[in-house]
NUDOMAR-467325 format. One line per 10 residues: for each residue x, y, z of C-alpha. Coordinates in nm, 2 decimals. Example, Ala and Ser with C-alpha at 12.3 -4.5 7.8 and 13.67 -1.06 7.14 Angstrom:
2
1.23:-0.45:0.78; 1.37:-0.11:0.71
REM end
This chain:
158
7.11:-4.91:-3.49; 7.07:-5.30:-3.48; 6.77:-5.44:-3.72; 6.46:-5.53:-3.56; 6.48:-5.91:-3.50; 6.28:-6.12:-3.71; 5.97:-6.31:-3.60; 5.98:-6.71:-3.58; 5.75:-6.85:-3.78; 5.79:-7.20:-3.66
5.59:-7.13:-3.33; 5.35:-6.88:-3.45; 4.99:-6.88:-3.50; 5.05:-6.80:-3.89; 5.23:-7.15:-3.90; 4.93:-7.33:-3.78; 4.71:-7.13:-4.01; 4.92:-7.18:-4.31; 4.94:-7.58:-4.22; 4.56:-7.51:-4.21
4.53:-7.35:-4.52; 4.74:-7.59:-4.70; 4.58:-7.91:-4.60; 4.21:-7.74:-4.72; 4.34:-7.64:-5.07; 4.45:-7.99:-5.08; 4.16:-8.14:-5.03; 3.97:-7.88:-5.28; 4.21:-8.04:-5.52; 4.13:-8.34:-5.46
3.71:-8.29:-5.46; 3.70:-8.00:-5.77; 3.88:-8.29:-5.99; 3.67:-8.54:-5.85; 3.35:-8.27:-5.91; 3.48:-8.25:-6.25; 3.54:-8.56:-6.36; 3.13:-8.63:-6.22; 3.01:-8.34:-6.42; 3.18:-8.52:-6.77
3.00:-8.84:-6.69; 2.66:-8.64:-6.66; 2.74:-8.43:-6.99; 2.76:-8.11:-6.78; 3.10:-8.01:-6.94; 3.06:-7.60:-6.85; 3.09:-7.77:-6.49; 3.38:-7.96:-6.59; 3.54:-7.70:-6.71; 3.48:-7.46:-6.42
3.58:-7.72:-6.17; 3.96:-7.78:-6.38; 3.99:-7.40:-6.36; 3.93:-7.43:-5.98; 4.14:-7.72:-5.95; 4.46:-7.49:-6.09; 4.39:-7.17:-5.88; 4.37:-7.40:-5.56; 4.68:-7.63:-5.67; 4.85:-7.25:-5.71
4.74:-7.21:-5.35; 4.90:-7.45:-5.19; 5.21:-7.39:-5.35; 5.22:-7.06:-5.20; 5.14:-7.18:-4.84; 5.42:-7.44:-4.91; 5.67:-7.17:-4.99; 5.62:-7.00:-4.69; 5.61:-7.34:-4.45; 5.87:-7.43:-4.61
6.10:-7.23:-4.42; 5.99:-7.42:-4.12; 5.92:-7.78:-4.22; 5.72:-7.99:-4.45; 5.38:-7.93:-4.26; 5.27:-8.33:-4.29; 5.63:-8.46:-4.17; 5.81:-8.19:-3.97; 6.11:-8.28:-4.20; 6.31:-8.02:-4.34
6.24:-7.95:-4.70; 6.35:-7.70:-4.96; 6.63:-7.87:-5.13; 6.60:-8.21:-5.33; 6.75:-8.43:-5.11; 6.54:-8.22:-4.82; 6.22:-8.31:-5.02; 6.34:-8.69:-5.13; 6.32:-8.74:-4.76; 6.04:-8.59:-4.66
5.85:-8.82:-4.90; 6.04:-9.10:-4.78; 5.86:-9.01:-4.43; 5.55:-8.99:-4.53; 5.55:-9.26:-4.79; 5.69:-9.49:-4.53; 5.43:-9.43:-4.30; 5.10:-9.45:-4.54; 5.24:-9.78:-4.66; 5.37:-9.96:-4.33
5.16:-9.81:-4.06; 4.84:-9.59:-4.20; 4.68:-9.76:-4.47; 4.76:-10.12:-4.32; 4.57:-9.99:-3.96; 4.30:-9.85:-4.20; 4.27:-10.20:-4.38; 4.24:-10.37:-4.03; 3.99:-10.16:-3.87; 3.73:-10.19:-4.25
3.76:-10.54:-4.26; 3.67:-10.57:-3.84; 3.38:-10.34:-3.95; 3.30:-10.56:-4.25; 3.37:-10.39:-4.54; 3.60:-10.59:-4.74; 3.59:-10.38:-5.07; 3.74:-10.08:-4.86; 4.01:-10.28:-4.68; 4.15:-10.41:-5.03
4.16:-10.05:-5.13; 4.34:-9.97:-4.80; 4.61:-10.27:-4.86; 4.66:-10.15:-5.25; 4.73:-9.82:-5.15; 4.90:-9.98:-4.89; 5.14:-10.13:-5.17; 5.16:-9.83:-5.36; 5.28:-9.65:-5.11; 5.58:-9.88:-5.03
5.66:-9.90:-5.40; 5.71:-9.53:-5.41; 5.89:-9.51:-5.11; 6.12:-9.77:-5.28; 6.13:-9.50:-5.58; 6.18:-9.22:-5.36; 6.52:-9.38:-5.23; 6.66:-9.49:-5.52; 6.65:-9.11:-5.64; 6.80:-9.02:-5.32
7.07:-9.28:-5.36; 7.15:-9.14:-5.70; 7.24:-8.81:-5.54; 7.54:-8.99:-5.43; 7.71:-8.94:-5.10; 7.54:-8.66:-4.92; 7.72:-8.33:-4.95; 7.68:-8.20:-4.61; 7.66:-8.45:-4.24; 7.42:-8.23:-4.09
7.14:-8.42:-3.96; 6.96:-8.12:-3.85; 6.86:-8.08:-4.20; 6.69:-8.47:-4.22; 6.54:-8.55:-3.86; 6.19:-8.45:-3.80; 6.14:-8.11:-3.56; 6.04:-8.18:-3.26
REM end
């Protein structure tokens, strides 16, 4: 008796709701070590405390929605991840983008709206971004030549 075939993940509704639950535990990253580091300014270090704790069991989160996407794609670039090359190019994607396109249209549209503080922090990260990308591909390059010529495996999904 043939096995049942297997479900596609990559066009499900699971996919969108794992893409969904990784970008919030992302952001609860993001704002629990942002609570925490508030609560040690104002001396309320059982806060601190209990916002770092948060901070791991949500990071642990989104490693386990990644696991599963993963399969699929890197949910932010559609790029093909898994293996280190995989992931040296999805950050190259994305790294590329924040630094030449994102951040650089953010910059433009706070200084049009007058606030200049905001746009320098939009062209910084702007920079930053480009230097990692530049980091990004000299670790790729130090793979060597790549070991297979499939560029199924590097081209974002469509």
């Amino acid at each position: 008796m043939p096995e049942p075939k297997k479900p596609d993940l990559s066009d499900s509704r699971t996919f969108e709701n794992l893409k969904a639950a990784f970008t919030a535990d992302c952001q609860d990253v993001a704002r629990f070590r942002y609570f925490a580091n508030r609560a040690d300014l104002e001396g309320s270090l059982d806060s601190a405390v209990l916002f770092r704790a948060a901070t791991e069991g949500q990071a642990t989160r989104t490693l386990g929605h990644l696991e599963f996407l993963s399969a699929v794609c890197d949910p932010v670039t559609r790029v093909r991840i898994g293996a280190n090359e995989q992931n040296l190019r999805a950050a190259i994607s994305r790294t590329s983008y924040e630094g030449e396109t994102m951040y650089v249209n953010f910059a433009k549209t706070a200084r049009e709206e007058g606030f200049d503080a905001v746009a320098e922090w939009f062209e910084s990260l702007a920079a930053a971004e480009l230097q990692l990308q530049r980091r990004f591909e000299l670790a790729l390059a130090s793979l060597g030549p790549r070991s297979s010529d499939s560029s199924a495996e590097h081209e974002p999904l469509s």
